[in-house]
Structure formats: structure tokens, C-alpha cells
DRENLO-16967 format. One record per residue (C-alpha): residue number from 0; x, y, z. Coordinates in pm, whole numbers, plus 50000, padded with zeros to 5 digits. Last residue first. Example, Ala and Ser with C-alpha at 12.3 -4.5 7.8 and 13.67 -1.06 7.14 Angstrom:
BEGIN
+-----+-------+-------+-------+
! num !    xx !    yy !    zz !
+-----+-------+-------+-------+
!   1 ! 51367 ! 49894 ! 50714 !
!   0 ! 51230 ! 49550 ! 50780 !
+-----+-------+-------+-------+
end
This chain:
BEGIN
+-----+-------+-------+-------+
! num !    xx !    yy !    zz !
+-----+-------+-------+-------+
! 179 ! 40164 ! 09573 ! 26045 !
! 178 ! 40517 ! 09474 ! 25989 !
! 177 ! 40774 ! 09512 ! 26264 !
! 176 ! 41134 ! 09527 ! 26044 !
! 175 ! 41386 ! 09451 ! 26268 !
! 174 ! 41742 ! 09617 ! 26211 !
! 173 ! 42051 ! 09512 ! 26301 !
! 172 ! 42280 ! 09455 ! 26600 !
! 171 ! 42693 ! 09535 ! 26576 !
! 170 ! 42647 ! 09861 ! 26592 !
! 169 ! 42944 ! 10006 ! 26345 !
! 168 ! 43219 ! 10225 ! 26504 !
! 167 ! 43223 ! 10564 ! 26634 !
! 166 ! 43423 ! 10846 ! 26416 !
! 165 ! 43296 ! 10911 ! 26080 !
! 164 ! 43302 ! 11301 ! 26121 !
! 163 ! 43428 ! 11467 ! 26333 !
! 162 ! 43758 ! 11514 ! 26259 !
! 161 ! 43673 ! 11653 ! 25966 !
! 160 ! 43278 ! 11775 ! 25855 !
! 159 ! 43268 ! 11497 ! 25563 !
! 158 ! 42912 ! 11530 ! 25415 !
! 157 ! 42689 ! 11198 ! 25478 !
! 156 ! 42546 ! 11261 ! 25777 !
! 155 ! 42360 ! 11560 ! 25620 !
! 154 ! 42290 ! 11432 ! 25271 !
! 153 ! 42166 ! 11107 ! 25411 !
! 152 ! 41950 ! 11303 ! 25634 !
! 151 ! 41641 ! 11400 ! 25430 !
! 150 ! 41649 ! 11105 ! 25150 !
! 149 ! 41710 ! 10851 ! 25429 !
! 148 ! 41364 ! 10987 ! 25587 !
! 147 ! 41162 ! 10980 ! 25261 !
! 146 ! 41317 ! 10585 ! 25244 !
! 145 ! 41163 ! 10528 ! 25581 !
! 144 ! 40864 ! 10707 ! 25554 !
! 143 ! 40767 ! 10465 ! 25229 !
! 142 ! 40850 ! 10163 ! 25409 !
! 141 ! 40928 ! 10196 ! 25796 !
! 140 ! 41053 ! 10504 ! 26045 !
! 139 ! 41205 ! 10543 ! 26316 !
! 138 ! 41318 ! 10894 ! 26456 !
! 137 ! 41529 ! 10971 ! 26733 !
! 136 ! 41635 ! 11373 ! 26866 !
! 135 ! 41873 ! 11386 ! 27159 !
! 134 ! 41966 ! 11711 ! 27084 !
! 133 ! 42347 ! 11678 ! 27007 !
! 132 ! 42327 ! 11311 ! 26922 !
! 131 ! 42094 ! 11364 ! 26641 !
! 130 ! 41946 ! 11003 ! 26565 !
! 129 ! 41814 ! 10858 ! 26207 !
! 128 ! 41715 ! 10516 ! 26191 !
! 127 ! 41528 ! 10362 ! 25900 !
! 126 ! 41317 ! 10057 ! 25808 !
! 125 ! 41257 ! 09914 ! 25436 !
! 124 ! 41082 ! 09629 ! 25331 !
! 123 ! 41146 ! 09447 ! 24990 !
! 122 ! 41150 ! 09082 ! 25159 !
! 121 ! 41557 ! 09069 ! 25096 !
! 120 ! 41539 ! 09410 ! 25355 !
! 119 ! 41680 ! 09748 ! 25335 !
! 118 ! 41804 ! 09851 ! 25656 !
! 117 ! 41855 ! 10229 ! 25676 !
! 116 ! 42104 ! 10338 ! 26002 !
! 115 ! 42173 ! 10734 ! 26032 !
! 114 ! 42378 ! 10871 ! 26298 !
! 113 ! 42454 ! 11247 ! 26395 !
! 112 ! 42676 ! 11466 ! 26553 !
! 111 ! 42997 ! 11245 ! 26684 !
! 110 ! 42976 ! 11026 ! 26319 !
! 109 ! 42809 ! 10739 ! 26214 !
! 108 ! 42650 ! 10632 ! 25904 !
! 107 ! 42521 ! 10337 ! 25840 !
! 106 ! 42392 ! 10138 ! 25551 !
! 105 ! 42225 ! 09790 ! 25605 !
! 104 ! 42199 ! 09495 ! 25310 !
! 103 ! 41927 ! 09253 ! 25237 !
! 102 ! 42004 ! 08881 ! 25197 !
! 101 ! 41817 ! 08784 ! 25531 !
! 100 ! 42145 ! 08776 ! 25664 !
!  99 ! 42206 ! 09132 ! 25615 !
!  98 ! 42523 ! 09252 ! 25438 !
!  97 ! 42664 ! 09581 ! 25548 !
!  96 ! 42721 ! 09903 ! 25414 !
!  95 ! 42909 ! 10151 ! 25609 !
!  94 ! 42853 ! 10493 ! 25494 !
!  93 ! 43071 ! 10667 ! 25202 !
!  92 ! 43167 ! 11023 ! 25304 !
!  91 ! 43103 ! 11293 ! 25110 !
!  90 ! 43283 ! 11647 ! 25035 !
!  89 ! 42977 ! 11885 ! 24856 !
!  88 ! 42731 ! 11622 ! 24847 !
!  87 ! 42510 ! 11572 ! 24525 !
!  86 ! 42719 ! 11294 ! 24411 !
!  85 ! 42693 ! 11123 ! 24771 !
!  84 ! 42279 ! 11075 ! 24719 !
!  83 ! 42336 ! 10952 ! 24378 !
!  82 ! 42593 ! 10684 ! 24444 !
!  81 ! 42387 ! 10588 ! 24738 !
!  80 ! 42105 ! 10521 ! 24505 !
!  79 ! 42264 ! 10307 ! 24271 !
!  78 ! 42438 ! 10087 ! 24521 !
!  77 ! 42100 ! 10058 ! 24708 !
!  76 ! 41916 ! 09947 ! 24357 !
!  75 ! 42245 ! 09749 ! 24261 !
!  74 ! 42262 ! 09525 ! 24562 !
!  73 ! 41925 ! 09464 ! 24578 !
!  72 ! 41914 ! 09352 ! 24234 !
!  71 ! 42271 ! 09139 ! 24240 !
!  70 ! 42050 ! 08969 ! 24551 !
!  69 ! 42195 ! 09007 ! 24919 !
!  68 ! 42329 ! 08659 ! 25027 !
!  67 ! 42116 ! 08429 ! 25242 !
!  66 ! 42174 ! 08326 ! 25537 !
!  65 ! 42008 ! 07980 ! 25609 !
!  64 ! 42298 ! 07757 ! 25789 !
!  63 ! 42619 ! 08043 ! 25910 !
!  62 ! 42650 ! 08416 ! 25826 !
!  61 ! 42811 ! 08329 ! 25413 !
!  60 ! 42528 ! 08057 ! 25375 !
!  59 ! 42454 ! 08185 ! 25058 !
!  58 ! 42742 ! 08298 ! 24869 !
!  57 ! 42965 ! 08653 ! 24922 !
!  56 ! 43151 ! 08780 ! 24672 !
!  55 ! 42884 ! 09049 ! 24594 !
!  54 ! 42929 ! 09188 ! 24927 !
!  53 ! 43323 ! 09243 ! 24869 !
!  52 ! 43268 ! 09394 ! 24538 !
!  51 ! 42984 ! 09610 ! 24688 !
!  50 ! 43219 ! 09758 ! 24909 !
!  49 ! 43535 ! 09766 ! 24671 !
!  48 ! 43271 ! 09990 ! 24463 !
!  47 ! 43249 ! 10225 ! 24772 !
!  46 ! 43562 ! 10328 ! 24836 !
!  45 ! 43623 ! 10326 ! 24428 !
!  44 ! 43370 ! 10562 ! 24435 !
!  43 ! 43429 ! 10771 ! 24769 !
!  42 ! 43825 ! 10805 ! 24613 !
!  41 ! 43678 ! 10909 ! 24296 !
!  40 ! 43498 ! 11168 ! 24431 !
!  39 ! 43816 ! 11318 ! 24665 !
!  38 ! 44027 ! 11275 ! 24280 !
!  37 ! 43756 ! 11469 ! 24095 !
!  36 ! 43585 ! 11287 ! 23842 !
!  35 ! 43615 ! 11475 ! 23493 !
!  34 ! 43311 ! 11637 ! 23284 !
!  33 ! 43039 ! 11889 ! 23492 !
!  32 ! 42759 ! 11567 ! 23476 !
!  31 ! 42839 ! 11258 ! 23596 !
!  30 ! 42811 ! 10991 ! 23335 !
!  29 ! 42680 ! 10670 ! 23528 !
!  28 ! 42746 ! 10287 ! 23466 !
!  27 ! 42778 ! 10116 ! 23763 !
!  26 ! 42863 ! 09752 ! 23728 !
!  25 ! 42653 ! 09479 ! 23997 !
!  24 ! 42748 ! 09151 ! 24020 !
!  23 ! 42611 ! 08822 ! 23911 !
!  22 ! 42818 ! 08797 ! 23620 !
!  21 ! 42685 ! 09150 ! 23502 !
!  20 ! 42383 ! 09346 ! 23584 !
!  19 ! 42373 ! 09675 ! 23408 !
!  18 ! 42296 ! 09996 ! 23547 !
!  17 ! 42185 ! 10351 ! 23468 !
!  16 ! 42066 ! 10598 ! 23620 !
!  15 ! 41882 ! 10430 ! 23928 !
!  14 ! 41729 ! 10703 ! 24131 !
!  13 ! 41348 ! 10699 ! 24068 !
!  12 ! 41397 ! 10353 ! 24061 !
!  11 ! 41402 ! 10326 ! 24448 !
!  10 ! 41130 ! 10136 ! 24526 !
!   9 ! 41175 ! 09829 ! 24707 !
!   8 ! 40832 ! 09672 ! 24739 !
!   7 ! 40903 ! 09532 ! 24399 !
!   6 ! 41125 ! 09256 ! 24513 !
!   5 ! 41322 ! 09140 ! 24233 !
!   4 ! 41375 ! 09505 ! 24110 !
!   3 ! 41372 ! 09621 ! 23742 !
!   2 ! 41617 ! 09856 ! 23708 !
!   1 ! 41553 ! 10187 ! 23492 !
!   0 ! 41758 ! 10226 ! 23201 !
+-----+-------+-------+-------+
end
């Protein structure tokens, strides 16, 4: 079933399998292909799953007067799709996701190599971050280029390399969107 987004500027159904909206919350339903869920995957899905549990707990008003809590629809669209991007990863890593006050939600991956920050907006915008901290190389991107440029480096900053991986903390300042 393909999801049916509140905000259609968000769109990401190309990756939704299938999902049902329950209670207000989100339920993945997905059959993974190759039979049984490893114990590493399952640990990245339950991982995960207590993530958007936690966000979906949340009420309006949750950051102080006027923020808004991220939609069941947003929250199952970018739920949905990170579940697909870490299923084709050889050992993932789950990324931070955090709420937005808009009511959008921000996934971030950092580790000593690489970072990657997408902020997917309650408005239906999108704006991306990726940064290779070996060469120094930054891109930004918005809308379309920004979910084309999540697709390319999610799998990379996404696969567990060890030690290095996951190791500097959340930025503590989020995304603006500059529309045009």
C-alpha cells in the first residue's frame, strides 16, 4: 500500500512498502525478503522502532508554546524509508532521528569520516547536509536534490565501519529551509 502523505511535497512513496497507521502511531509492516531477521538487523529495528515510539509520544507543545509534534504521516513516510535504506546495508547503523519543532523530524548521522543531516519539514520541504570530513567536501541541497542526495550517502554513513563509526554527538542546531 502506498501512503498517502499529509503534505504532498514530501515524496517518498516510492519507498513505503507497506504501512498502516494505527492509534496515532506508526506500525511497520514489511516482509523482508531472504526469510528470518538476523539478530544485528533486528537490533537496528527494534533500535529504531523505540525511536519512533518515543517521537510518537510526544503532543503538541512538547519544545515549549507553538511546537508542533511530527504528524503519524511524516513519521511513517521517513520511518518507512529509513527502514529501506538500512535493509540494503551490509552492517547498518540507525541515525539519530530527531523531532523538529515545526512537527517535522531530522536524521543524522555522524561518524569520524562522514556526516549526513536530512531535515524533513511539517511544510513538506526537504533540505540535506552531507559533509566528508576527510576531504573537506560540503554539499547542501533542498527538495528534490535533497532527497537524491540522502539516497547517495545514506548507504555510506550508514554502514557500521567499528570504532569509527557513530562517534561525535548530535548538533544541537537544525536545519533552515531557504525557499525560493
Amino acid at each position: 500500500m502506498l501512503l498517502n502523505l499529509e503534505h504532498p511535497n514530501i515524496d517518498l512513496s516510492a519507498y513505503v512498502a507497506s504501512t498502516s497507521l494505527t492509534g496515532g502511531g506508526a506500525e511497520i509492516c514489511r516482509q523482508i525478503p531472504g526469510g528470518p531477521i538476523s539478530a544485528k538487523r533486528a537490533l537496528w529495528q527494534n533500535d529504531l522502532k523505540k525511536k519512533f515510539a518515543s517521537i510518537a509520544a510526544l503532543r503538541d507543545g512538547w519544545d515549549g508554546l507553538g511546537s508542533l509534534a511530527p504528524s503519524a504521516s511524516i513519521r511513517a513516510a521517513v520511518s518507512q524509508l529509513l527502514f529501506d535504506i538500512l535493509e540494503s546495508v551490509q552492517r547498518p547503523l540507525p541515525p539519530y532521528v530527531v523531532p523538529m519543532a515545526d512537527g517535522g523530524l531530522q536524521v543524522e548521522w555522524h561518524r569520524k569520516d562522514a556526516e549526513l543531516e536530512v531535515a524533513f519539514f511539517a511544510d513538506g520541504s526537504v533540505t540535506a547536509l552531507f559533509e566528508d570530513l576527510v576531504d573537506g567536501t560540503e554539499i547542501e541541497a533542498e527538495h528534490a536534490e535533497a532527497r537524491d542526495l540522502f539516497l547517495r550517502y545514506a548507504p555510506r554513513v550508514a554502514q557500521d565501519i567499528g570504532n569509527d563509526a557513530d562517534v561525535q554527538t548530535p548538533p544541537t542546531v537544525a536545519f533552515v529551509s531557504i525557499s525560493g
